[in-house]
C-alpha positions in Angstrom: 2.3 -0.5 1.9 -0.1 -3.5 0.5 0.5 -6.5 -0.3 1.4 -8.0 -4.3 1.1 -11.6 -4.2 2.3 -14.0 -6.7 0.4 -17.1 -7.6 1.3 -19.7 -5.1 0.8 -16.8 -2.4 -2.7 -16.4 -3.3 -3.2 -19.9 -3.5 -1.6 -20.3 0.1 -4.1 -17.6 1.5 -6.7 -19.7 0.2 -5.5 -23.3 2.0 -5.0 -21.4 4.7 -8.8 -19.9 4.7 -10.6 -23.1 3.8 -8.5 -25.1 6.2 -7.4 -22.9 9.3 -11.2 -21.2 9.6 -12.6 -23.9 7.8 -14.8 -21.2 5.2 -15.4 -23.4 2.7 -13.8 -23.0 -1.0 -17.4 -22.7 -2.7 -17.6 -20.3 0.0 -15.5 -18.0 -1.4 -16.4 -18.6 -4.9 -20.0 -17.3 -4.1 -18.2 -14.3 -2.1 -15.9 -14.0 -5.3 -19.5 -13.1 -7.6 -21.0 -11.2 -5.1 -18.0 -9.1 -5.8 -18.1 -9.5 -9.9 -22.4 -8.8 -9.4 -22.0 -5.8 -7.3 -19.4 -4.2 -9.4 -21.6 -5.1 -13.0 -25.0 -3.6 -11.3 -22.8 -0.2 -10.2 -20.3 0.4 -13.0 -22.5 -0.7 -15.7 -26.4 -0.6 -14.9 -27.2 0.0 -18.7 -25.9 -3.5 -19.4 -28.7 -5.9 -20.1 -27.2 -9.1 -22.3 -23.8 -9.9 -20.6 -21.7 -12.9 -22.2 -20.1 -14.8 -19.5 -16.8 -17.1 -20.8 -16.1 -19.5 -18.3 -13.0 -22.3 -18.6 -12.5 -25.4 -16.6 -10.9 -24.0 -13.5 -12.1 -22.5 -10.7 -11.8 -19.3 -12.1 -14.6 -20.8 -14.2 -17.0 -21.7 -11.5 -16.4 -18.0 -10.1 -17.7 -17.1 -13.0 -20.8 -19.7 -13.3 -21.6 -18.3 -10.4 -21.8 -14.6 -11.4 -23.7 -15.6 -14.5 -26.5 -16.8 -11.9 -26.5 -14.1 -9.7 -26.6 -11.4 -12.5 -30.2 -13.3 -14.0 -31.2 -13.4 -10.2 -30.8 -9.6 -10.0 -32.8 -9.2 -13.3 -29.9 -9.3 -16.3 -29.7 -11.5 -18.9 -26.5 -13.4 -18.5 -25.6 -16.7 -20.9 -22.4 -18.6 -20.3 -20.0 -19.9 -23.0 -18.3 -22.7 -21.7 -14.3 -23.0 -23.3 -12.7 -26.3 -22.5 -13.3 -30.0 -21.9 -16.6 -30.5 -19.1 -14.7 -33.7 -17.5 -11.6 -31.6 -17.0 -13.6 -29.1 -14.5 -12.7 -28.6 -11.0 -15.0 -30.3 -8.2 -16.3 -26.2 -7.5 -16.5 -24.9 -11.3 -19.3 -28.3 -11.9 -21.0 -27.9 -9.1 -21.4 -24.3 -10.4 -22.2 -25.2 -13.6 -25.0 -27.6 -12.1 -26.5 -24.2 -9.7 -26.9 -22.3 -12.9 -28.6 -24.7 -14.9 -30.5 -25.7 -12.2 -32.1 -21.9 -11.8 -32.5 -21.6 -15.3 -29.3 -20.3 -16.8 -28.7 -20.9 -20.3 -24.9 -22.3 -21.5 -23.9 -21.2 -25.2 -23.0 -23.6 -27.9 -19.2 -23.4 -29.3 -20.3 -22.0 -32.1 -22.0 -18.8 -30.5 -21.6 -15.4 -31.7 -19.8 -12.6 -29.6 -21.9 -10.1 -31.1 -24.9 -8.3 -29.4 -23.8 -8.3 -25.9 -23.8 -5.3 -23.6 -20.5 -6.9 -21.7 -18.1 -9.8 -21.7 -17.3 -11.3 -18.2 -13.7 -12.8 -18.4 -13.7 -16.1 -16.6 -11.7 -18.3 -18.8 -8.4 -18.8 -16.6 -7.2 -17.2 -13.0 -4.1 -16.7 -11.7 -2.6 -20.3 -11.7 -2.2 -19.6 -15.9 1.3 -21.3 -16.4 1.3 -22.7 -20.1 1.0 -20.9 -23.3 -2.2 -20.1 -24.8 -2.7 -21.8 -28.0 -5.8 -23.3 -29.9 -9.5 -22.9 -29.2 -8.7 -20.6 -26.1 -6.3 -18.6 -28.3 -9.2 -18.2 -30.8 -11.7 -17.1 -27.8 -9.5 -14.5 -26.9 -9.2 -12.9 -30.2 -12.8 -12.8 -30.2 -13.0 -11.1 -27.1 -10.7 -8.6 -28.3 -12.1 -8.0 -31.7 -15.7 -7.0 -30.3 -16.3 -3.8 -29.7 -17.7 -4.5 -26.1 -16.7 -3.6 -22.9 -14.3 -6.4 -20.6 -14.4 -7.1 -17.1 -12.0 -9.5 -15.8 -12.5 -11.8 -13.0 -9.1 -11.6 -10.9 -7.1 -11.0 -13.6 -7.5 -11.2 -17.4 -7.1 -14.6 -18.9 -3.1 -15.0 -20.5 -1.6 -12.5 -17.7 0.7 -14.2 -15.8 0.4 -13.2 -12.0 3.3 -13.8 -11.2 5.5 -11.3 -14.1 3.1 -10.0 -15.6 4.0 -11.4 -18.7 1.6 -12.6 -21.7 1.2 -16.2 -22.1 0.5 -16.4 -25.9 -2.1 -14.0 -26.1 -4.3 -12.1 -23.6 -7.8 -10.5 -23.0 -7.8 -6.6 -23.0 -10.1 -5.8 -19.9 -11.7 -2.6 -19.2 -11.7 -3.8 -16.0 -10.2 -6.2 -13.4 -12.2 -7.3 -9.9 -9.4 -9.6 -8.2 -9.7 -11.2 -4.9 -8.1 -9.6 -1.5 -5.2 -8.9 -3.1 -4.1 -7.2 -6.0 -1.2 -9.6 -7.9 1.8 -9.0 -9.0 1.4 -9.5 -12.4 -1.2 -6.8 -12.4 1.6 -4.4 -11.5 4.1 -5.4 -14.2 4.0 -4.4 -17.6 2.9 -5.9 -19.9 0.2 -7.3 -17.8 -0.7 -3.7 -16.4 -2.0 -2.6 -19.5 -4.0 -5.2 -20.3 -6.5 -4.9 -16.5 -7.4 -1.3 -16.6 -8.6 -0.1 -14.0 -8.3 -2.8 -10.9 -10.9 -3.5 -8.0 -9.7 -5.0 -5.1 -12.4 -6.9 -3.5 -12.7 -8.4 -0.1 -13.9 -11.5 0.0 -13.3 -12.9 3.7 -9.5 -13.9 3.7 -7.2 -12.7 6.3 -3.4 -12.7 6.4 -3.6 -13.1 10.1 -3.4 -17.2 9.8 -1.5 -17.2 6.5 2.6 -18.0 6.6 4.0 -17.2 3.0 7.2 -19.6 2.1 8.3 -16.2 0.9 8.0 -12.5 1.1 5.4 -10.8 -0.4 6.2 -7.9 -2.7 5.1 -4.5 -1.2 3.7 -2.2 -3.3 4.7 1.5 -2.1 1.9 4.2 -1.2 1.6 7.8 -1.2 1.0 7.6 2.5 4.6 5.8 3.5 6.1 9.1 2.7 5.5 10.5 6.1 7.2 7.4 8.1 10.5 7.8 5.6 11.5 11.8 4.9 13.8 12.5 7.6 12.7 15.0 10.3 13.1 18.8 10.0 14.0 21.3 13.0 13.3 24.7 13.8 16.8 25.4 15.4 18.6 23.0 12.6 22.1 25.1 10.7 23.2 24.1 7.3 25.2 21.1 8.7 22.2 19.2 10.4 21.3 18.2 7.2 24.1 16.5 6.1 26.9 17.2 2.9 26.6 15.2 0.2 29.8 14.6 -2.0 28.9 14.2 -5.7 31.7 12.6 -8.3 30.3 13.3 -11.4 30.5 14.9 -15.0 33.3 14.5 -17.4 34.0 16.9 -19.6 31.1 17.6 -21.5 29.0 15.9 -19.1 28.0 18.9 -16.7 24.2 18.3 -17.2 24.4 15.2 -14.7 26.5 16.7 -12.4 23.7 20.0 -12.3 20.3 17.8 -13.0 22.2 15.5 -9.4 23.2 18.4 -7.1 20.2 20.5 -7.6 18.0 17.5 -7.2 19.9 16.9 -4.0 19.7 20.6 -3.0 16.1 20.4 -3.4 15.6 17.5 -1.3 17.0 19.3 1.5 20.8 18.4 2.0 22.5 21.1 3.7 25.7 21.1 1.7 26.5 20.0 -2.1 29.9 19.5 -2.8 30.1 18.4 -7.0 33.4 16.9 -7.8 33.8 17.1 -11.2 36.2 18.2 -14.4 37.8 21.3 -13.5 36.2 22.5 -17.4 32.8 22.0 -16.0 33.7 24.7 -13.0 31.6 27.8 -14.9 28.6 25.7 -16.4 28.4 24.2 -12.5 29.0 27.3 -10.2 26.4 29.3 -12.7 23.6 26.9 -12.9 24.0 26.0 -8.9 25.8 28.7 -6.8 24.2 26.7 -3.5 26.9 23.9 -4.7 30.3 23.4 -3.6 32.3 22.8 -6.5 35.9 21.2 -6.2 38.0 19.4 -9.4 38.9 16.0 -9.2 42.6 16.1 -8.2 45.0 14.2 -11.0 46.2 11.6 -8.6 42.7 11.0 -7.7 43.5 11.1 -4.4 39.9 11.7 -2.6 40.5 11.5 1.1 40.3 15.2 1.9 36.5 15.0 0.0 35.6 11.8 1.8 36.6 13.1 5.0 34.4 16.3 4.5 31.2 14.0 3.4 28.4 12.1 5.1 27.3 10.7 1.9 28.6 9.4 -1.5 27.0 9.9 -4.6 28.8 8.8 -7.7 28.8 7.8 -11.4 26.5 10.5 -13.3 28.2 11.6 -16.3 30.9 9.4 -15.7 32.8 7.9 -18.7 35.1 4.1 -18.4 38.3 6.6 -18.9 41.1 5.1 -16.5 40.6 8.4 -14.3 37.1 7.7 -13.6 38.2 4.0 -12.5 40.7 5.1 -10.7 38.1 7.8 -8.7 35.6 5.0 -8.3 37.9 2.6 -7.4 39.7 4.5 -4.1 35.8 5.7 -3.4 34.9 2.0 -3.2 38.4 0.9 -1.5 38.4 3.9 1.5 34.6 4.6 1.6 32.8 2.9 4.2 29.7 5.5 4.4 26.4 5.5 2.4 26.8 5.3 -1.1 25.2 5.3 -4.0 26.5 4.4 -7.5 25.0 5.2 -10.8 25.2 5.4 -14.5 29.2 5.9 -15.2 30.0 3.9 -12.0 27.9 0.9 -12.9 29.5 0.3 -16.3 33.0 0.4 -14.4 32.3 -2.3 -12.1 30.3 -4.1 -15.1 33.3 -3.8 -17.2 36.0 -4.6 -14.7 35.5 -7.8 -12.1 37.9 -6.8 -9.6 35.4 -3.4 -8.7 32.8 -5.3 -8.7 34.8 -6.9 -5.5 34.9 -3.7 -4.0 31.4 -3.4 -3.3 30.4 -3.1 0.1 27.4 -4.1 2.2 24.3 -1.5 1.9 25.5 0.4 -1.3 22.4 1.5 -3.4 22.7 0.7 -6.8 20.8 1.7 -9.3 20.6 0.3 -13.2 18.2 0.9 -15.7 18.0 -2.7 -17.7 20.6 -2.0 -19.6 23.2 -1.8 -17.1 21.6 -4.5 -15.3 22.1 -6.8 -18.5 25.8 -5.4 -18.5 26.2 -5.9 -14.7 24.7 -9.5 -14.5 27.6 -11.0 -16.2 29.2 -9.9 -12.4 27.2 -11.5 -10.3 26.3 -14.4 -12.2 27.6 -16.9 -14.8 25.8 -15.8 -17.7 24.9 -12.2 -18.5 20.7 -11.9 -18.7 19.7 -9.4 -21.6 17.6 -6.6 -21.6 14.2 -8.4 -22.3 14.8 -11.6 -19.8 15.1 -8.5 -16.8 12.3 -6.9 -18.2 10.0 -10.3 -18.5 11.2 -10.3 -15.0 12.3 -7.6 -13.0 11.7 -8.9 -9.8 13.6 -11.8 -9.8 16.6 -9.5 -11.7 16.7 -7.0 -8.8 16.9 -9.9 -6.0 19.8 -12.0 -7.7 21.5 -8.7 -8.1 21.1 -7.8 -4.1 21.5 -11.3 -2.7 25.1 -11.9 -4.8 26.5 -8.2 -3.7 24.7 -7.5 -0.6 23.8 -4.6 -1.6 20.7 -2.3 -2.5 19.3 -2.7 -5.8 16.7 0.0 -7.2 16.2 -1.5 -10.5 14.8 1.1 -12.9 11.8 0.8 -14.8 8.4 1.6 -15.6 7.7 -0.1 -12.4 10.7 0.0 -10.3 11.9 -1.8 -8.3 14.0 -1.8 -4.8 15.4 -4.7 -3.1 17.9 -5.5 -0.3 17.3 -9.2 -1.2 15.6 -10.1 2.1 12.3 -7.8 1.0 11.1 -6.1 -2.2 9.1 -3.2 -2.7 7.3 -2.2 -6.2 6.6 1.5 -7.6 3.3 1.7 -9.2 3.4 6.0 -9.8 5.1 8.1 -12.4 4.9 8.2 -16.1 6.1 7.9 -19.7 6.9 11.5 -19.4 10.0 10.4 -17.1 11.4 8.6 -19.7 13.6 11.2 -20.6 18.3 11.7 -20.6 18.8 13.0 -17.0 16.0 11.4 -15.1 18.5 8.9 -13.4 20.4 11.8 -12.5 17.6 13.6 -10.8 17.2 10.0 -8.7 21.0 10.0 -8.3 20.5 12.8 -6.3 17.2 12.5 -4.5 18.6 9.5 -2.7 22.3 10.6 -1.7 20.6 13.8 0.0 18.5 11.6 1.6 21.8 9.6 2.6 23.6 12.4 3.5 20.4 13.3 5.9 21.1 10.1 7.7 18.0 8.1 5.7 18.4 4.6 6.6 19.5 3.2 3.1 17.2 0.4 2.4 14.5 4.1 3.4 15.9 6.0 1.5 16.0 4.1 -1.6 12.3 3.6 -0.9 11.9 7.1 0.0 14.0 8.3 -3.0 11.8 6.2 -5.6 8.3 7.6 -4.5 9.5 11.3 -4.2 11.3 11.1 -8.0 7.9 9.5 -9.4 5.3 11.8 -7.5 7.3 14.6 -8.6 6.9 13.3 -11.9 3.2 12.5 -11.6 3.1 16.5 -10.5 4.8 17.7 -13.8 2.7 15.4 -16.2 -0.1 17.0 -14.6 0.9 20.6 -15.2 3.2 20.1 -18.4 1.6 16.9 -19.8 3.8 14.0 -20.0 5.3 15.0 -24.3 6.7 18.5 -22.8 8.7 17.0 -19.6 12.5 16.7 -19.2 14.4 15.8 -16.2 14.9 19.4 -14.5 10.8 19.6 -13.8 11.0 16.4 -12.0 13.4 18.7 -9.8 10.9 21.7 -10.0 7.6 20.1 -8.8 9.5 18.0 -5.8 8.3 21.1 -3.4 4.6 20.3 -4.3 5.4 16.7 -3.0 7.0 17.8 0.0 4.5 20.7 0.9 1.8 17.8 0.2 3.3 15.4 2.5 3.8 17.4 5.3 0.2 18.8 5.7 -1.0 15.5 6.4 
């Protein structure tokens, strides 16, 4: 896993840099345009007039300095300065100084955008906090208008690093070289969209001195696969593997209850057992003969089922009937195994406070923002809607974990899982996911990986990158317009096979 660093982290890696090895700050604005020079002369050696737009901070002075190294290595690079010259940093003037003082030429306000081979994006870094208005506003509209490629310099001007939110307006980049580590923002939509493709650069900071006040968020890999599948055996019978007990599907609702249990079946859980409406019995036992099927008794009395399982799943295709609260509620009052709760499940304990009491210590949760808005109103005093989780997801998820103790995979674009304490950020999958039954298919990666005996907090991981690579699989073989749930499902073998030949 690497590293996604808000703001202040970035700025603490920094300190620690310039003050614990004592590498000067101008230091690693020079290394910063070595970076910006090296990646202009290799990804664009056809561009000879390169507009530089520099503001006051010392993302400015990062990018005086790239102006002067690009005319050293034979370009033609002019700077347009945005901002008052008495409001610049101690490092962006002395820049400024260095590249008039080797000839550099600085553009008057009034310059035209027009005629350049590429724009360099210099006018604010990560530490962007206020809104965007005014002459930078009108700067950035320019930059967009021009038909000319973008690179930014650590992340493009109006992105907030720490959401990846847009503060007023924003540059479209082509391209984004940021420093050591990528940032948040850069992850989270709608900043992700506006870097395209993203450099990271070294450019001699180490973690090894730096203490952050707070965790970083971990970005998951491809590679962290092989450290959270649970192990396989040669001499292993259907009951290594573990039995999963599904609760799921009212009448009507069999599709979640099939797109879960085959999901889990294909994950490797050694027995299925789908508890559902007895009216669902043929649509189940002929889509999934591997799959136990049983009918939810009338009393809803589950202790023979609970007793059988090593894992709960519960809550696809669930409705907020008064039988479906009463299942939930003596799974949440007797269960004290892994569970996991979804879709159905979480509007119960959103819509009634005394489940929501029930909850117990490691259960994985796992809302799409809409249930999150619902479910907020729980776990704090005021419910958040749907666009204050998505401006922030992060910060959603962990308030959500730290007031239930519990895992939170909070669904998404860029999902994300959190046990409050640490928070890891999916960067795969697609818009081809975005598609009735693709919770379900998660639903039931995870509890197999439960009923395997997956550490939770791992298996919510593990659950999350399988579910997306899968998905990443079929958008490459379907295309991402012709998917539906059941080939997230289908192509999870590729992802498996994949993993274990490494």
């Amino acid at each position: 896993m690497k590293y996604l660093l808000n703001a202040e982290q970035m700025k603490a890696c920094d300190l620690a840099t310039i003050n614990h090895f004592k590498l000067p700050s101008l230091v690693l604005m020079e290394r910063a345009a070595l970076a910006v020079r090296d990646v202009v002369l290799e990804r664009y050696p056809n561009a000879r007039r390169i507009l530089v737009i520099c503001g006051s901070g010392n993302n400015g002075g990062d990018g005086y300095a790239a102006a002067r190294l690009l005319n050293l290595a034979g370009r033609v690079a002019e700077v347009l300065f945005v901002g008052k010259h008495d409001h610049r940093t101690q490092q962006t003037a002395l820049q400024a100084e260095i590249f008039q003082r080797y000839g550099g030429v600085e553009l008057p306000d009034e310059a035209s955008f027009k005629g350049y081979d590429l724009i360099l994006d210099a006018l604010f870094g990560i530490g962007l906090k206020a809104e965007i208005i005014g002459r930078y506003a009108d700067v950035i509209s320019a930059v967009n208008r021009v038909d000319t490629p973008v690179i930014a310099i650590d992340i493009p001007s109006g992105v907030s690093a720490d959401t990846g939110q847009i503060c007023g307006c924003a540059v479209q980049a082509d391209l984004t070289v940021t420093m050591q580590y990528q940032k948040l923002g850069q992850s989270l939509y709608p900043g992700a969209a506006l870097c395209g493709e993203i450099l990271v650069k070294d450019v001699g900071i180490t973690d090894l001195c730096v203490k952050w006040d707070s965790e970083p968020v971990y970005a998951l890999e491809k590679k962290d696969l092989e450290d959270l599948l649970p192990a396989r055996y040669p001499d292993a019978n259907k009951g290594t593997y573990g039995k999963l007990l599904l609760i799921a599907g009212t009448e009507g609702m069999a599709g979640a209850a099939v797109l879960c249990a085959g999901a889990a079946l294909r994950c490797g859980c050694g027995l299925v057992k789908v508890l559902s409406a007895e009216k669902n019995r043929v649509i189940l036992q002929s889509s999934l003969p591997e799959a136990l099927f049983a009918p939810w008794p009338e009393d809803c009395d589950l202790t023979e089922h609970l007793a059988w399982a090593d894992a709960v799943a519960i809550g696809p295709g669930l409705d907020t009937t008064l039988q479906c609260r009463h299942l939930l509620e003596f799974v949440l009052s007797r269960w004290d195994g892994p569970l996991i709760a979804d879709a159905g499940a979480l509007n119960l304990i959103a819509s009634d406070a005394a489940l929501s009491k029930l909850l117990r210590p490691d259960t994985i949760i796992t809302p799409h923002p809409g249930e999150m808005s619902r479910l907020s109103a729980r776990f704090q005093t005021v419910e958040s809607s749907v666009l204050e989780i998505n401006a922030d997801p992060v910060h959603s998820a962990v308030a959500c974990a730290d007031a239930w103790n519990c895992i939170c995979v909070l669904k998404g674009a860029r999902t994300v899982i959190t046990d409050s304490r640490q928070v890891w950020l999916n960067q795969y999958g697609n818009e081809g996911m975005a598609a009735g039954g693709s919770g379900d298919v998660l639903t039931g990666i995870i509890g197999s990986l439960l009923a395997q005996g997956t550490d939770p907090v791992d298996a919510a991981k593990a659950g999350v990158l399988l579910h997306a690579l899968s998905g990443d699989a079929a958008a490459g073989a379907l295309g991402t317009r012709a998917m539906k749930a059941g080939d997230i499902t289908a192509f999870l073998s590729r992802i498996f096979m994949d993993a274990s030949s490494k």
